[in-house]
ZALUM-985027 format. One record per atom (N, C-alpha, C): residue number from 1; chain; atom name; x, z, y. Coordinates in steps of 0.2 Angstrom, whole numbers. Atoms other than C-alpha are relative to their C-alpha. Last residue first. Layout:
BEGIN
   resi   chain   name    east      up   north
    NUM       A     CA       X       Z       Y
...
! end
This chain:
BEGIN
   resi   chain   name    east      up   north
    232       A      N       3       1      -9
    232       A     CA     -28    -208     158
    232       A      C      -9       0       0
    231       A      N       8      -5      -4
    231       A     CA     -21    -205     142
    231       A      C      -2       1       6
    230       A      N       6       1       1
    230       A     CA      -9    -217     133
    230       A      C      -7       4       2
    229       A      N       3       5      -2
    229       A     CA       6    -216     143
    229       A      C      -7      -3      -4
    228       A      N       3       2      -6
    228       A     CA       6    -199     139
    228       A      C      -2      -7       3
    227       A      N       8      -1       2
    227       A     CA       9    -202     119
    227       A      C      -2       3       9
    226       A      N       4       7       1
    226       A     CA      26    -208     122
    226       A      C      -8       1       0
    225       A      N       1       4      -5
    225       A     CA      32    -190     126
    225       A      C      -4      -8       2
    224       A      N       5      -2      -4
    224       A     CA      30    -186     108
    224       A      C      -3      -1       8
    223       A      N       1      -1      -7
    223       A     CA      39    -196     101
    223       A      C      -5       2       4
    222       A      N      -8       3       0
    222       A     CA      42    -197      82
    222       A      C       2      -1       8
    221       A      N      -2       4      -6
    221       A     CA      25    -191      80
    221       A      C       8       2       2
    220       A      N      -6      -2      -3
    220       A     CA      25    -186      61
    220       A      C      -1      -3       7
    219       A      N      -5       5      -2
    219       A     CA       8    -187      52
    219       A      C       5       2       5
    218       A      N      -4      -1      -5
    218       A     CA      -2    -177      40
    218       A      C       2      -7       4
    217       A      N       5      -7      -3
    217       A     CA     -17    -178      27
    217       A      C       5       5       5
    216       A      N       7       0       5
    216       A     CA      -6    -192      16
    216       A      C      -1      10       3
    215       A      N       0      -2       5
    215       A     CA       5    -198      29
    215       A      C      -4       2      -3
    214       A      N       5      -3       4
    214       A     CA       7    -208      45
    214       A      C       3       3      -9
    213       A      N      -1       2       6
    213       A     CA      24    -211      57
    213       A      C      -7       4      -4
    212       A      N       3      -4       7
    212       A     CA      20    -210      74
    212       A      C       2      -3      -4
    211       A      N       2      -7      -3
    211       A     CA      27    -217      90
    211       A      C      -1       5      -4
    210       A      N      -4      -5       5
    210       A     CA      35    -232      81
    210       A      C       0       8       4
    209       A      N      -7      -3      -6
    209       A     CA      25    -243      92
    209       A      C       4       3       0
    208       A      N      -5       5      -2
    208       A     CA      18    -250      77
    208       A      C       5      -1       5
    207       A      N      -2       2       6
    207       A     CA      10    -233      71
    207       A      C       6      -6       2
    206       A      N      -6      -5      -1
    206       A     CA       6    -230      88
    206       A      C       5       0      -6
    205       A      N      -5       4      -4
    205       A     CA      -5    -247      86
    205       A      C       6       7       1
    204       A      N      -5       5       2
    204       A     CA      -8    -240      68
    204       A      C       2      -3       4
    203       A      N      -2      -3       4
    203       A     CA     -18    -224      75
    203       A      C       8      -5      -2
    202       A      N      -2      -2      -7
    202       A     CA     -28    -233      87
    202       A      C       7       2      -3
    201       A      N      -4       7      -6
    201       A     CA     -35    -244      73
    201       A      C       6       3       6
    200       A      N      -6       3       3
    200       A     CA     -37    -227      64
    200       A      C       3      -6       2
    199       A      N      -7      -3      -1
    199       A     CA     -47    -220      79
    199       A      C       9      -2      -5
    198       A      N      -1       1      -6
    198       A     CA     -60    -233      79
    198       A      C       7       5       0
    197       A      N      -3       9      -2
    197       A     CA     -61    -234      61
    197       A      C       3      -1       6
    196       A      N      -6       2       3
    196       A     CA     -64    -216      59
    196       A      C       3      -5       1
    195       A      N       3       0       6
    195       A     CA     -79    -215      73
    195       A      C       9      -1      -4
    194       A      N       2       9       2
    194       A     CA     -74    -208      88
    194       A      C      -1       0      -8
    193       A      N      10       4       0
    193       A     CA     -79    -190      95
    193       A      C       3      -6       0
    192       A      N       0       5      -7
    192       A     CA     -58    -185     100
    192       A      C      -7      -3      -1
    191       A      N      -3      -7      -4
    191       A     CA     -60    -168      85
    191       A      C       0      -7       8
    190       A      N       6      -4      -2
    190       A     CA     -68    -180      74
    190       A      C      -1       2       5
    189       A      N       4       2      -3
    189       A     CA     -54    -192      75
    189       A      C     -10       3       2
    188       A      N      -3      -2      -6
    188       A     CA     -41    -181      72
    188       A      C      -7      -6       4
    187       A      N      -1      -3      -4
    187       A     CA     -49    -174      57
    187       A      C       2      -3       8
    186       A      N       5      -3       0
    186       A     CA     -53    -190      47
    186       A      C       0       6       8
    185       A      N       4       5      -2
    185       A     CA     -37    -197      49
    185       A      C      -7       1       6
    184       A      N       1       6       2
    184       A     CA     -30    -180      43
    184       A      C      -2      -5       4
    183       A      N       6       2       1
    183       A     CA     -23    -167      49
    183       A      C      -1      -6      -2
    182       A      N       4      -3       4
    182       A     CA      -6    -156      49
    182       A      C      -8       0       2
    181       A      N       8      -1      -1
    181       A     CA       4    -164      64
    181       A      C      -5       1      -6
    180       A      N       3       1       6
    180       A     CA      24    -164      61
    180       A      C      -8       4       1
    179       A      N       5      -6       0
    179       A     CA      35    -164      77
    179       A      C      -6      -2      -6
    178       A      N       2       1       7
    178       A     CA      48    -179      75
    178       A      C      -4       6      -2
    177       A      N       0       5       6
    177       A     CA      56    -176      91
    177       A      C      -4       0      -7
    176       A      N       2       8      -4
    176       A     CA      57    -165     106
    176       A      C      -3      -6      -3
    175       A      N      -5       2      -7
    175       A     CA      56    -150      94
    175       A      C      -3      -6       6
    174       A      N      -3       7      -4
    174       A     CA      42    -145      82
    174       A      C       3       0       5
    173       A      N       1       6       4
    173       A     CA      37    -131      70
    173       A      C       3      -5      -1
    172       A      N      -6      -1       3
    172       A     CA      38    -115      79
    172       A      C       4      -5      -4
    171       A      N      -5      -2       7
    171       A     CA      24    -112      79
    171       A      C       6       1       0
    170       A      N       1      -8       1
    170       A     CA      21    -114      98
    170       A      C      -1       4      -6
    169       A      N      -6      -3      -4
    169       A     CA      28    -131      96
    169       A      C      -1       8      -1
    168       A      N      -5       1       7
    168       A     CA      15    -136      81
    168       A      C       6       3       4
    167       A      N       2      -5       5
    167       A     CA       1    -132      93
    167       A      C       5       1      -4
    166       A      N       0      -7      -5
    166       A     CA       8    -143     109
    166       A      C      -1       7      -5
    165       A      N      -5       0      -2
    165       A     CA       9    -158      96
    165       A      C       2       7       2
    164       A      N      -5      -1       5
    164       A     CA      -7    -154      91
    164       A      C       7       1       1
    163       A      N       1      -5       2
    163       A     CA     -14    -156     110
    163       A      C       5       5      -7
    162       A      N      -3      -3      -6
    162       A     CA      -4    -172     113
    162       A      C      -1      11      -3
    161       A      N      -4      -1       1
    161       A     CA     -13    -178      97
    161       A      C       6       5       4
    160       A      N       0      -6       7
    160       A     CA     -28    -173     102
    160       A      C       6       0      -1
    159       A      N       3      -7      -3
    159       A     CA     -27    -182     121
    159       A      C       2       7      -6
    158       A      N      -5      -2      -1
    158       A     CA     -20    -197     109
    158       A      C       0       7       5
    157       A      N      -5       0       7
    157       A     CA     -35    -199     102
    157       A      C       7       4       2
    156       A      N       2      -7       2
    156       A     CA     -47    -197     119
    156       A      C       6       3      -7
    155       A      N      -2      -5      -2
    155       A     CA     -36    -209     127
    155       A      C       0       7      -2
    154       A      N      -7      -1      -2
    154       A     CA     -37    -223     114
    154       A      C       2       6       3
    153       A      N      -2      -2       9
    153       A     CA     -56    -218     110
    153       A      C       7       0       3
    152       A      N       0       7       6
    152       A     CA     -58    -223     130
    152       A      C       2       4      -5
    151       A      N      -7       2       2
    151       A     CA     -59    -205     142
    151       A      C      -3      -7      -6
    150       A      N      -2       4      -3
    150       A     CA     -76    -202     152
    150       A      C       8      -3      -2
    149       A      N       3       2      -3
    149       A     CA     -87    -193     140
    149       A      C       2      -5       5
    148       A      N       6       6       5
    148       A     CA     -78    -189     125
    148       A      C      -5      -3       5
    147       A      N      -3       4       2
    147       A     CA     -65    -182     138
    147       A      C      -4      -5      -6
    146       A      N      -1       4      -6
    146       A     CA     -77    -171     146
    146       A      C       5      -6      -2
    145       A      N       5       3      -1
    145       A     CA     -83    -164     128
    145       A      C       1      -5       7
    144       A      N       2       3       3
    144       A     CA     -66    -160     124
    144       A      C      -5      -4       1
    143       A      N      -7       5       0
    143       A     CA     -62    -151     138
    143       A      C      -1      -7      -3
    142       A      N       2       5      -6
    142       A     CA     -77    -140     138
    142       A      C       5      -5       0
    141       A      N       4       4       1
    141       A     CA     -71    -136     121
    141       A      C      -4      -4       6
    140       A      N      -4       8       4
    140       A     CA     -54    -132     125
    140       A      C      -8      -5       0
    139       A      N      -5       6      -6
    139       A     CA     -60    -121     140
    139       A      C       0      -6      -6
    138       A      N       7       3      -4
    138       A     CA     -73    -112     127
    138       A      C       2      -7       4
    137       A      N       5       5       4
    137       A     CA     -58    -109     115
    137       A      C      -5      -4       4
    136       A      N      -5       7       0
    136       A     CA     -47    -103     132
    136       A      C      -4      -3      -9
    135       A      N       1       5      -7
    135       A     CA     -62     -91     135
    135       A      C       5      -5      -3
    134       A      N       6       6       1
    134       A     CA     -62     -86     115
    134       A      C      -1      -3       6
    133       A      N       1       2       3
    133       A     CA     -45     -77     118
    133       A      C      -6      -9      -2
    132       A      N      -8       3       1
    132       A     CA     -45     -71     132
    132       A      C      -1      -6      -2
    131       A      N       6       5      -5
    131       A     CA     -61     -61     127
    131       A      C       3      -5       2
    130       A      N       5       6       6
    130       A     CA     -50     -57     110
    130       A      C      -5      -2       7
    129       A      N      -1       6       5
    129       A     CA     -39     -50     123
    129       A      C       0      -6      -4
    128       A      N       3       3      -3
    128       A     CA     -51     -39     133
    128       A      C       4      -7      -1
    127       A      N       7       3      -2
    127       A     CA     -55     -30     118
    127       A      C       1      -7       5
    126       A      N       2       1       4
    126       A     CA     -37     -27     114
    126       A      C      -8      -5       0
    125       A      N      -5       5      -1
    125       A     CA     -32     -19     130
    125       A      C      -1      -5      -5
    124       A      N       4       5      -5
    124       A     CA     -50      -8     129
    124       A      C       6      -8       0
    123       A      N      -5       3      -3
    123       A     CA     -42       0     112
    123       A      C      -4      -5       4
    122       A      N      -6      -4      -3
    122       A     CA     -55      12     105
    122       A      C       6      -2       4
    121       A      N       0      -8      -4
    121       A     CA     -71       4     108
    121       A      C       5       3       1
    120       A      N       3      -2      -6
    120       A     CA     -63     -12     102
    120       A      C       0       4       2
    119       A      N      -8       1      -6
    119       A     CA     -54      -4      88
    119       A      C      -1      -4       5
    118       A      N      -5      -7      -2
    118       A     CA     -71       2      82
    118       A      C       5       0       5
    117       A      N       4      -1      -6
    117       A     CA     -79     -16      83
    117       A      C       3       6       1
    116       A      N      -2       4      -5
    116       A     CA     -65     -23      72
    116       A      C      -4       6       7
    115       A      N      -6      -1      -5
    115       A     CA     -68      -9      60
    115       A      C       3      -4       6
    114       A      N       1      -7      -4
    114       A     CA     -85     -15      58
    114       A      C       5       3       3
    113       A      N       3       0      -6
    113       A     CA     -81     -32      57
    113       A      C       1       8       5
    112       A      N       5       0       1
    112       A     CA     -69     -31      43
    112       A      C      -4       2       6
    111       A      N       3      -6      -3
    111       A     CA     -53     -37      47
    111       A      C      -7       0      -2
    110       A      N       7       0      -1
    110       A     CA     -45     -51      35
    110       A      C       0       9       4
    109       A      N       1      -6      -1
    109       A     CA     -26     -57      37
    109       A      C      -7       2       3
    108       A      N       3      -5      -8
    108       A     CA     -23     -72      33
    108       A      C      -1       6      -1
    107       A      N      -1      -9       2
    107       A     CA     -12     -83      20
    107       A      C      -3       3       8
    106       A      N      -1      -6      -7
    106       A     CA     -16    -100      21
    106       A      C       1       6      -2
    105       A      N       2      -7       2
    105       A     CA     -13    -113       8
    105       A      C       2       2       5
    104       A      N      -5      -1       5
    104       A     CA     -16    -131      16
    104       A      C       1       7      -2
    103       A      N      -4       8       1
    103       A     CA     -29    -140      27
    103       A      C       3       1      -5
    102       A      N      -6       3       2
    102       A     CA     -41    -125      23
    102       A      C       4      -7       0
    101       A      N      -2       7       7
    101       A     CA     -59    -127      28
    101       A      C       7       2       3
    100       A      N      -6      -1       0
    100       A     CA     -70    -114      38
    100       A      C       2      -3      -6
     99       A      N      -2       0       8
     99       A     CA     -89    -118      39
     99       A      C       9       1       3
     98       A      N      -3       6       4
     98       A     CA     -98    -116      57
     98       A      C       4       0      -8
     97       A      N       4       5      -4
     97       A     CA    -112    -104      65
     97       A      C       5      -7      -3
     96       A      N      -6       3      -1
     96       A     CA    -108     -91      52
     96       A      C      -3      -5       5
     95       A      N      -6       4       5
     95       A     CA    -123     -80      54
     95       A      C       4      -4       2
     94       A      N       4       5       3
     94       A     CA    -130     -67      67
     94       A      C       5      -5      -5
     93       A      N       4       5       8
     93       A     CA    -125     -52      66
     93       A      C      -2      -4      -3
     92       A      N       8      -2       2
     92       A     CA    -116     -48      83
     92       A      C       2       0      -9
     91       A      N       4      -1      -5
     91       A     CA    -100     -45      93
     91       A      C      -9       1      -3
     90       A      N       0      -6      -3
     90       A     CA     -87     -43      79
     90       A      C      -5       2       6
     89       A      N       1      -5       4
     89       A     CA     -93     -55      68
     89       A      C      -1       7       3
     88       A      N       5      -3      -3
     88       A     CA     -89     -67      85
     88       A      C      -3       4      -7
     87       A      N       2      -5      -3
     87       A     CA     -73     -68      78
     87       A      C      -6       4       5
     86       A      N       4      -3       1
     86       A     CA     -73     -79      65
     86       A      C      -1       5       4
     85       A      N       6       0       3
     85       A     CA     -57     -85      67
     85       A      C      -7       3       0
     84       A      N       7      -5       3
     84       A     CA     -42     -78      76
     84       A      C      -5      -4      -1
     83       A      N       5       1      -3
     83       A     CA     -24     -90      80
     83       A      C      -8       5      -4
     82       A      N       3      -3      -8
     82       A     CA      -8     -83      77
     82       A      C      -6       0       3
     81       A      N      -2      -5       0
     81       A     CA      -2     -97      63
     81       A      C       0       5      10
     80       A      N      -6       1       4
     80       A     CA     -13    -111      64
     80       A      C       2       6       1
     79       A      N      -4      -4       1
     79       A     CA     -31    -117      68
     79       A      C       5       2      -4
     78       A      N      -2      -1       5
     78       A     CA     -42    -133      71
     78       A      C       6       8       3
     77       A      N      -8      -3      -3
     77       A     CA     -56    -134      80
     77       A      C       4      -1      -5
     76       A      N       1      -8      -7
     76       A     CA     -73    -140      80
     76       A      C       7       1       2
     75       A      N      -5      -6      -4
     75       A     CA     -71    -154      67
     75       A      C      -2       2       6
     74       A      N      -4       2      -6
     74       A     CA     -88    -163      63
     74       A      C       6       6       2
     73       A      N      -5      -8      -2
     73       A     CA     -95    -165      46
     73       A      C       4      -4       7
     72       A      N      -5       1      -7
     72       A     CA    -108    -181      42
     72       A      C       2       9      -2
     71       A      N      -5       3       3
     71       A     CA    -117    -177      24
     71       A      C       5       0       5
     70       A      N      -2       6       2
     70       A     CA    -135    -181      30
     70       A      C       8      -1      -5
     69       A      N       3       2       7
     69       A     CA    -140    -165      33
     69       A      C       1      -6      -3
     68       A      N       6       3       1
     68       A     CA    -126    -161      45
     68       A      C      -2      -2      -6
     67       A      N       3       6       5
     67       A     CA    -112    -151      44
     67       A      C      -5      -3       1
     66       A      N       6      -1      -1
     66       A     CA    -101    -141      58
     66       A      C      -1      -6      -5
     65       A      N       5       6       0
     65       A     CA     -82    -140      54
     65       A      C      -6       2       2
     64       A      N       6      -4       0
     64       A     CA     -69    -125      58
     64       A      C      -3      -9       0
     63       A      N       2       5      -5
     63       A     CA     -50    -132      53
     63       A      C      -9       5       2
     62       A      N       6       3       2
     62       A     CA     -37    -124      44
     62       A      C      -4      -2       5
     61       A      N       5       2      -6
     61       A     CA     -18    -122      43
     61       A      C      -9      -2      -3
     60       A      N       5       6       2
     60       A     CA      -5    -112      36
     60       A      C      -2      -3       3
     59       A      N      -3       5       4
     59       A     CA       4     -96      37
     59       A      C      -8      -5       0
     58       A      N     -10      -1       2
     58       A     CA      -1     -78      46
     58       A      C       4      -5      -1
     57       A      N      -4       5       1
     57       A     CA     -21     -85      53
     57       A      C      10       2       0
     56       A      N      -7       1      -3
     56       A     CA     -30     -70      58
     56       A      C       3      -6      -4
     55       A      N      -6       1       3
     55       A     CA     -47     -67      52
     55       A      C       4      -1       3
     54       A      N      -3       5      -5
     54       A     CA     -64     -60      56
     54       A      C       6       0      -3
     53       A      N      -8       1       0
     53       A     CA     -75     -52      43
     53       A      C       2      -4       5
     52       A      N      -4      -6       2
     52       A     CA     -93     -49      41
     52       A      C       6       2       0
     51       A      N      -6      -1      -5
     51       A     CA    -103     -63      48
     51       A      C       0       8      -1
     50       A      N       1      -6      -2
     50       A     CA    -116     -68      33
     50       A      C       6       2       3
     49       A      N      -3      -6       2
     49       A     CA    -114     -86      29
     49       A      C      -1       6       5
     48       A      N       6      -5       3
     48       A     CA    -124     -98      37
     48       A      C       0       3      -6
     47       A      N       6       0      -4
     47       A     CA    -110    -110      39
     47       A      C      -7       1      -1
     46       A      N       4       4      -2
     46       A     CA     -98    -106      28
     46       A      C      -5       1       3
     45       A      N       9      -4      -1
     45       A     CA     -84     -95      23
     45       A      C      -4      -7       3
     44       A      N      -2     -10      -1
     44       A     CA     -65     -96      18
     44       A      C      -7       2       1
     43       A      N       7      -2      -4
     43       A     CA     -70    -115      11
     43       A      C       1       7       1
     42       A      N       7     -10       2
     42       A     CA     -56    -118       2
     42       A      C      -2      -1       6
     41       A      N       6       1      -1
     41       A     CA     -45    -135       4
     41       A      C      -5       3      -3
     40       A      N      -1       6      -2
     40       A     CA     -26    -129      -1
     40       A      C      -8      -3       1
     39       A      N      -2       4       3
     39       A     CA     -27    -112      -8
     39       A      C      -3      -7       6
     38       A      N       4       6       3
     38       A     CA     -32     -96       0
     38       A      C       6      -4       0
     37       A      N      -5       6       2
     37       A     CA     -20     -80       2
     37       A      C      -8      -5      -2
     36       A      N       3       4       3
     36       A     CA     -28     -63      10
     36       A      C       2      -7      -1
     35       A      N      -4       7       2
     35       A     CA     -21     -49      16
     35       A      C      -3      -4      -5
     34       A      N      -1       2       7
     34       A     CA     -32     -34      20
     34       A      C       4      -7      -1
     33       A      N      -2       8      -1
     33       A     CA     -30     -27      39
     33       A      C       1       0     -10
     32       A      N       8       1       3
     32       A     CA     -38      -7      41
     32       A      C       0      -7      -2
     31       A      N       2      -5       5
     31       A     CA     -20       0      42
     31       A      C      -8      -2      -4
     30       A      N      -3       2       6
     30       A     CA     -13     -13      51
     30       A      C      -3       2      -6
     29       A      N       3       7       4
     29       A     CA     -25     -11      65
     29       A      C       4      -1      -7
     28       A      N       4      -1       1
     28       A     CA     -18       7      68
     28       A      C      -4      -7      -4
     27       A      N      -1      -3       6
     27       A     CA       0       1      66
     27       A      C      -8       1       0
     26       A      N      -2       5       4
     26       A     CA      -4     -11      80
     26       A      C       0       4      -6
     25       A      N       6       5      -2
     25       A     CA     -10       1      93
     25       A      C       0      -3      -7
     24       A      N       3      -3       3
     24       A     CA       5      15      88
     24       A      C      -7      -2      -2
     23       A      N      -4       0       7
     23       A     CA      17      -1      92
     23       A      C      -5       5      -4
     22       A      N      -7      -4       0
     22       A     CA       9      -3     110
     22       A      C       1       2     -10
     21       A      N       1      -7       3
     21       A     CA      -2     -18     112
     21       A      C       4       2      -3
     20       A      N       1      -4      -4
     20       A     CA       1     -33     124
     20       A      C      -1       9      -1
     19       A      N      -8      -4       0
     19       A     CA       7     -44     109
     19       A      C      -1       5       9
     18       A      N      -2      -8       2
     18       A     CA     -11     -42     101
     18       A      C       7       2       3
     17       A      N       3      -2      -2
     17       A     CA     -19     -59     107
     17       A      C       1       8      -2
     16       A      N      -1       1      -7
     16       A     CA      -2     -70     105
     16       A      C      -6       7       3
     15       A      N       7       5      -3
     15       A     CA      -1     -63      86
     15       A      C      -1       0       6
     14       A      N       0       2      -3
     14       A     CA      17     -59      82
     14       A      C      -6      -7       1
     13       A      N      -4       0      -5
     13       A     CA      16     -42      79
     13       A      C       1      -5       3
     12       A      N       3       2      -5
     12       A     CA       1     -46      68
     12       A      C       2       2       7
     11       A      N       3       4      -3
     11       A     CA      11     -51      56
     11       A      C      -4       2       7
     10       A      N      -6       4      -2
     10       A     CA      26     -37      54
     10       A      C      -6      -8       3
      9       A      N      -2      -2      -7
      9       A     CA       9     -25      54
      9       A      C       7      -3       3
      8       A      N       6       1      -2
      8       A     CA       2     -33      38
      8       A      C       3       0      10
      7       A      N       2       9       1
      7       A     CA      19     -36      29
      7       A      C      -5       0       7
      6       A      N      -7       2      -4
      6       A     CA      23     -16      34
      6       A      C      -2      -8       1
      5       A      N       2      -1      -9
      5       A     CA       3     -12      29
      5       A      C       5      -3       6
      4       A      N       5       5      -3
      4       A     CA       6     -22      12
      4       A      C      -2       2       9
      3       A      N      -1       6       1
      3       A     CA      22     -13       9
      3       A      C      -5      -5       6
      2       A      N      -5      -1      -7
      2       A     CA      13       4      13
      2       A      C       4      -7      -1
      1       A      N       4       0      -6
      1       A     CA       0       0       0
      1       A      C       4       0       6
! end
């Protein structure tokens, strides 16, 4: 047990919306944090699931979708090491509102609501973190949606990739060069509202520009800088 709390409390040292809290802060959360490992395209919960848990992302990557009755799936977001999940469990009861999908095994770190909402109350620095937190979500998605609205497919695409890019740095991931993007075709076209076709076409002129190199549910941009002149 004291192992798994040491592990528990060496990750959430460096989660961005906890590095403001003081060492006795962090051990407290530790204490109530279960370590949890999925496998490669799990579903960690799904929409209109019972909101009971919020997660921390330690390793990995996954994605939040929304489904339609038809079959269609729409990425929402994608996340990666440091980033929290599920976290409105901690404010109400109502159900999942989206599905969480693993790109590849993740190891997280589960909270149980109700201990969340305690260390709330007892930790205000904390609280005002995860509020933080889901503003800069809200921003991305306002973002998104104004870029689906006045950006060309081209733009919007490489908006994302831009984005990713920026994600894979803050890991730790990628330098000036040959930064490695964990999504698929599928995913990054979701995430810019065009159809697959439209973003794949876009895909292979960067492809031929030798800006990106593709792969099976990744790809390398080989220049990351190059990818501004495509957004306006």
């Amino acid at each position: 047990m004291a192992s798994e709390t040491t592990r528990a409390l060496d990750a959430l040292a460096h989660v961005p919306a906890f590095e403001t809290l003081q060492p006795d802060d962090l051990v407290r959360i530790a204490e109530v944090v279960v370590v949890r490992n999925f496998p490669a395209d799990h579903a960690i919960f799904r929409e209109g699931d019972a909101s009971t848990t919020c997660y921390i992302v330690r390793s990995g990557h996954a994605r939040a979708i929304r489904e339609h009755p038809d079959g269609r799936t729409i990425a929402l977001a994608h996340f990666g090491p440091g980033d929290i999940f599920g976290e409105l469990a901690m404010f109400d009861d109502e159900r999942r509102s989206a599905t969480i999908e693993t790109l590849d095994e993740v190891e997280a770190l589960a909270i149980g609501s109700a201990d969340m909402r305690r260390l709330l109350r007892d930790q205000p620095d904390l609280a005002v973190e995860i509020v933080v937190s889901l503003a800069r979500r809200l921003r991305s998605a306002n973002e998104r949606i104004s870029r689906q609205s006045f950006q060309t497919v081209q733009s919007r695409v490489a908006g994302v990739l831009r984005t990713m890019v920026e994600q894979a740095r803050s890991e730790g991931t990628g330098g000036e060069k040959d930064v490695v993007v964990v999504a698929t075709q599928a995913d990054i076209a979701q995430l810019a509202g065009s159809s697959r076709e439209s973003a794949s076409r876009f895909l292979a002129v960067l492809e031929r520009a030798d800006v990106i190199t593709q792969g099976r549910g990744r790809l390398t941009v080989k220049d990351p800088n190059a990818l501004a002149g495509y957004v306006y």
